[in-house]
N, C-alpha and C positions, 0 to 999 in steps of 0.2 A: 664578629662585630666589635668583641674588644678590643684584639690586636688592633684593626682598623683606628681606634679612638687613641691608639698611644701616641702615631706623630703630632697630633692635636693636643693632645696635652704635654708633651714635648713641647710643642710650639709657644704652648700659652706658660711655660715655666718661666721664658725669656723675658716677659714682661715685666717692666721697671715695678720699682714701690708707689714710684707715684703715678701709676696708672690705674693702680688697687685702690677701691674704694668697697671699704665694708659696710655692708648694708644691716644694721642692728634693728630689732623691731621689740618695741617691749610689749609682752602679753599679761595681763592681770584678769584671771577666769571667776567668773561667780559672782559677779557684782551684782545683787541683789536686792529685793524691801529686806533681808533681815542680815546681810553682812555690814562689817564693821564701817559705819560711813566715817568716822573718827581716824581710824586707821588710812583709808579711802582718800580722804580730805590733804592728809598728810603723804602720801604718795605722789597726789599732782601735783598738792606745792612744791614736792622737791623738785618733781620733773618740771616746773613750768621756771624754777626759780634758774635752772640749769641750760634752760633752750631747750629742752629736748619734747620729746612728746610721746605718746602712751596709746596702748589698745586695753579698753576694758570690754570683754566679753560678759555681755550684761544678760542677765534672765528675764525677759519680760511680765511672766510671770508665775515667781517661783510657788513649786507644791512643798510644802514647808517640810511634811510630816514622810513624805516617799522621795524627795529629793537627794539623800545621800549629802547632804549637804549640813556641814556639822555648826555653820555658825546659829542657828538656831537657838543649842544649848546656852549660847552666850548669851543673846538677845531677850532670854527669855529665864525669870526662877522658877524654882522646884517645883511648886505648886501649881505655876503656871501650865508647866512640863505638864504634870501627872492631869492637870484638867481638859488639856488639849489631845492626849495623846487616843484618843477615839476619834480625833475631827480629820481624818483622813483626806477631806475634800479642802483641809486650811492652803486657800490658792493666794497670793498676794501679790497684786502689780505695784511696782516699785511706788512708793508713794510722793506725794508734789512736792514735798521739802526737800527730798534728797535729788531730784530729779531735778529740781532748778537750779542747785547747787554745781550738779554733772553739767548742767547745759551750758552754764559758765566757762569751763574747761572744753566745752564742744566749740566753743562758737569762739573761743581764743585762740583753737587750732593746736592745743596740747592736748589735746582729745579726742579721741575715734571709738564711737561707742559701735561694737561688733554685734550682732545677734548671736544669743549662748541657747540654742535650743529653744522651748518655748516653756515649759513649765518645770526643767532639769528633774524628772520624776526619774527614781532607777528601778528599769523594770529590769527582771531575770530574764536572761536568752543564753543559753551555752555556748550559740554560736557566735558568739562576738568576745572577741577577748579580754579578758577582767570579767564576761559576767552580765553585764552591768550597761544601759543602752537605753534611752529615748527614743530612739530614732528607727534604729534596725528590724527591720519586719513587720513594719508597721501599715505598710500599704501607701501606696503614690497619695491616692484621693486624701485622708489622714493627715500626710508630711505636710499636702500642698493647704491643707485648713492650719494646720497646727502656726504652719512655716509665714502663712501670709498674717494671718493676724498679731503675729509678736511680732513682724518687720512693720506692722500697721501704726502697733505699738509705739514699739521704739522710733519711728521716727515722728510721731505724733510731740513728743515730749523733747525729742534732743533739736528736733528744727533742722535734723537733716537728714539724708537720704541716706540708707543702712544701706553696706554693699560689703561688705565681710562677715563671714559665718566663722561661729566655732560649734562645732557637737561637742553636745554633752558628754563626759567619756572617752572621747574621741572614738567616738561609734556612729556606723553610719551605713546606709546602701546606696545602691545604684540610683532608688527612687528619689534618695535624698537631691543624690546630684544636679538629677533632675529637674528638679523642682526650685533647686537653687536657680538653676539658668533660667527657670521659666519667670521668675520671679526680680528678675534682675540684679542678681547677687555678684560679685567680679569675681570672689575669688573666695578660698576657705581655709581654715587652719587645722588642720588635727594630728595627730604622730609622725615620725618618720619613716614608720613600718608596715601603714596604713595603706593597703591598696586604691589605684586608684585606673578609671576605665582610661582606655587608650584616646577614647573618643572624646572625654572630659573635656567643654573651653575652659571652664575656672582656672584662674591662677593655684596654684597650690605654696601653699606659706604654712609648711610644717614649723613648729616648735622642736628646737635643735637640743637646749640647755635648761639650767634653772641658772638663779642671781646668782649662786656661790659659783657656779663653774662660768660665768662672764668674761673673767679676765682672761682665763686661758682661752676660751674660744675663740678670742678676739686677737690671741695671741700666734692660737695656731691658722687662722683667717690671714695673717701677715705672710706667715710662711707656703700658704697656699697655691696652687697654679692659678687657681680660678683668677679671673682678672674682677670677678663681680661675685664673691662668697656672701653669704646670706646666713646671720646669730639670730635667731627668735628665742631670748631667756621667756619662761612658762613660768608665772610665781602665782599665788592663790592668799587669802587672807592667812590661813593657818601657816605660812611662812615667816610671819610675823612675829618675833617673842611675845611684844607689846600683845599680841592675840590668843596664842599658846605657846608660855613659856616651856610646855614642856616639846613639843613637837616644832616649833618654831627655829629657820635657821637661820635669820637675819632680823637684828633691830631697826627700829625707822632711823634713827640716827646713821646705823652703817649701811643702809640703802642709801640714806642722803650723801654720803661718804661715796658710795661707786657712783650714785649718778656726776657727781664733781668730776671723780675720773674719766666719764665715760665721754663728759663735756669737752675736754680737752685733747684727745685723741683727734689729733688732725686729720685720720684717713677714713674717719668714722663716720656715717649719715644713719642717726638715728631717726625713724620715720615711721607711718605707722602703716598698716595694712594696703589700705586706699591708694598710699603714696607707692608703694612699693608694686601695687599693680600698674599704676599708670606709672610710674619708672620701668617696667618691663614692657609693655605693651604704645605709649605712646611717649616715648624720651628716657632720657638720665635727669639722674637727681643728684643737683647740687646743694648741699647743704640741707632744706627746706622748702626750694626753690625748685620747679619741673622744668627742666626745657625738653620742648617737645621736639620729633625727629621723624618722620614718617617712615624713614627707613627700619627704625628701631622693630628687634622681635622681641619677643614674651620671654623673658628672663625667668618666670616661674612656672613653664608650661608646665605639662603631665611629664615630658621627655626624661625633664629636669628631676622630677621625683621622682619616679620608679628608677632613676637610675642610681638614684642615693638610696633609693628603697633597698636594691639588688646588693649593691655594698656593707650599707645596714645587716642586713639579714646574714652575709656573711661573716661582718664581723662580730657576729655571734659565737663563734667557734672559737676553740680555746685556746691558748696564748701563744701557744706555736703558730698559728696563722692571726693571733691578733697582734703578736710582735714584728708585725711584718709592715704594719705601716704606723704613723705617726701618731704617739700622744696627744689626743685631743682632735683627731682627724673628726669624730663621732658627733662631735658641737658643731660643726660647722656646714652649711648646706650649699656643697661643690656643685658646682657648671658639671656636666651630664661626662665629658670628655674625664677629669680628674675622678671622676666616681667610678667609671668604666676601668680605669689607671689605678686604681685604690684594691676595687673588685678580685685584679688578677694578680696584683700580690697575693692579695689571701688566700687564694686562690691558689695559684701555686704552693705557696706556706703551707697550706691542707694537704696536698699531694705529698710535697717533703714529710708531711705527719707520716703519712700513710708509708711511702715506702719505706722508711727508718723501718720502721715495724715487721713490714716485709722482710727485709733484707736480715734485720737481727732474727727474725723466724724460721729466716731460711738456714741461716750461720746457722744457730742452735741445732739446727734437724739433723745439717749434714755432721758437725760434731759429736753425734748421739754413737755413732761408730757406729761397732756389729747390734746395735741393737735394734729389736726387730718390733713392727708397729704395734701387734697386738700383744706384746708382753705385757701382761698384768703389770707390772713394778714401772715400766715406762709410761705407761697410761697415766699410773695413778699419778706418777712424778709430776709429768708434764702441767694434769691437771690441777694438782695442788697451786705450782706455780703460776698458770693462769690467773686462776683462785685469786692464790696471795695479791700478786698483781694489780688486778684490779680490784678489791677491796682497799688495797691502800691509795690508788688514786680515787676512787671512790670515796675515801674519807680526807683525804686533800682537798678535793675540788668539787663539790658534788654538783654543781653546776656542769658540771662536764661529762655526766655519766655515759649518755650515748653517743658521745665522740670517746672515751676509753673504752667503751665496751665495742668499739667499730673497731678500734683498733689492734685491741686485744686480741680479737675474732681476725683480722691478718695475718698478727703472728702466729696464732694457734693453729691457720691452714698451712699459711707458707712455710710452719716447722714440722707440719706432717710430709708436707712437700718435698722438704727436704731430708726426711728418714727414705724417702721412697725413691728420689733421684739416686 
């Protein structure tokens, strides 16, 4: 199946610059009654001042106190803390002032208010990764009460019809998916790691990057095969100095500063969820502007994401197979062909891991001479060296433990292997 995808992405290398158009999508999670609307306020003005436009994943109605969600501390003094911290059930739907404010920005079209879960509570489940999950396990009947009434919500107040989800966490089931399509949802955003069923209609529009890593993705999107690469930068209020200077990586001033950049980039279509479904599914997008195409397919199918999922997941493995393909390949979300083509580098790159290992396991054994397997002194030798070995990549890289203990375990058969040949 891979080898099959290589003429194809062979094929799509040949295509000109100016056939490349990179599909940027900005996500801002957590919009809330108690995140920063000050902060909020100043993010659209820059994107509106700029042409560009924005996805705010908004909570309908957020659970203050089980939410995981830290802007509270801010919103709220000490006292106020310590008197509220028993009111477990403090639920709050975004309130009218700040929601007319947003609607503003909805109905100018620099605005896509997504659905963020329905109350962002963080419940414990081990099965879900991070922990941490609204959604997961919760039962179809549940999702589909939880799910209908926030989209009832939110479009009660923005004046238009909600059709992009983000989960909370970016946690989620089958049921969820579900329940999204039954509910009329297009498409959804959550990790790049994130499984997804084969059977899925939704669009999928993972989140690639964060602001600071923008420019490269955008950079490494140029260099791309894909003819149609897709950058979803993910940024959250506490990104903010202006918000927490201490945890924050970018001021609003130098957010105003990249969206200027981002304006100018002539191959770039910044757009938002919505746009980028019906860009995949009914035309291409120029600019701001749809033109529709009946021929056109789904540019963000399931096909499309597990096959970056597949590459993803590989390029987890340690630098000997993540040096095998391009800096910055990771931001950016390849056509199915290029992902396939990425995959078996590393792929490959893994294997080279491995027989290196071999082959110097095998050297070592046959060089052992007259000596013989079960000699105490050889035993011990060999296993000290083992030992040493991986304790010192071990304390290198500890990220890498069970790819050097994989490999270690090579050498140490293939050098028994080779006392015995």
């Amino acid at each position: 199946m891979i080898c099959a995808a290589l003429p194809a992405a062979a094929a799509s290398l040949q295509a000109t610059d100016e056939s490349r158009r990179i599909t940027v999508i900005l996500r801002y999670d957590d919009c809330s009654a108690v995140s920063p609307t000050d902060i909020e306020l100043r993010v659209l003005e820059s994107v509106r001042r700029h042409g560009l436009n924005c996805v705010f994943a908004a909570i309908p109605q957020v659970h203050v106190h089980d939410s995981g969600y830290k802007g509270v501390q801010a919103a709220q003094g000490a006292d106020e803390q310590e008197n509220c911290a028993e009111e477990v059930t403090d639920v709050r739907p975004l309130p009218q002032e700040k929601s007319a404010l947003l609607r503003e920005f909805v109905r100018s079209g620099t605005l896509e208010i997504a659905q963020h879960g329905y109350e962002h509570r963080r419940l414990q489940n081990a099965s879900v990764r991070g922990g941490n999950t609204e959604l997961f396990g919760r039962g179809l009947e549940l999702q589909r009460q939880m799910l209908a009434s926030g989209k009832a919500a939110l479009e009660e107040w923005s004046g238009r019809k909600v059709t992009s989800f983000v989960p909370p966490f970016n946690s989620y089931d089958n049921d969820t998916l579900a329940v999204l399509e039954e509910l009329g949802f297009l498409n959804f955003s959550a990790g790049m790691l994130d499984a997804v069923p084969e059977y899925c209609k939704l669009s999928v529009l993972p989140h690639t990057c964060n602001l600071l890593q923008l420019k490269d993705a955008v950079a490494r999107a140029r260099v791309s095969s894909s003819a149609q690469p897709m950058v979803m930068p993910l940024f959250h209020p506490f990104d903010f100095t202006e918000y927490d200077s201490r945890k924050g990586c970018i001021s609003l001033d130098e957010f105003d500063s990249l969206m200027a950049w981002l304006a100018a980039q002539h191959d770039v279509d910044v757009v938002t969820m919505q746009q980028a479904t019906t860009q995949g599914k009914n035309g291409t997008m120029t600019g701001n502007a749809v033109q529709t195409d009946a021929s056109a397919v789904s540019l963000y199918d399931v096909t499309r994401h597990m096959a970056h999922r597949c590459f993803m997941l590989f390029s987890l493995h340690p630098r000997v197979a993540a040096s095998a393909v391009p800096v910055g390949a990771r931001l950016v979300l390849p056509q199915p062909e290029e992902a396939a083509f990425l995959r078996l580098r590393l792929l490959l790159a893994t294997i080279a891991g491995y027989l290196v290992a071999f082959v110097m396991g095998l050297v070592a054994g046959r060089l052992s001479g007259t000596q013989t397997l079960f000699e105490p002194q050889w035993v011990a030798g060999i296993l000290i060296v083992v030992a040493g070995l991986w304790c010192l990549m071990l304390l290198r890289r500890r990220s890498e433990i069970y790819y050097n203990a994989a490999r270690l375990t090579v050498f140490f058969f293939s050098c028994i292997a080779g006392v015995l040949l």
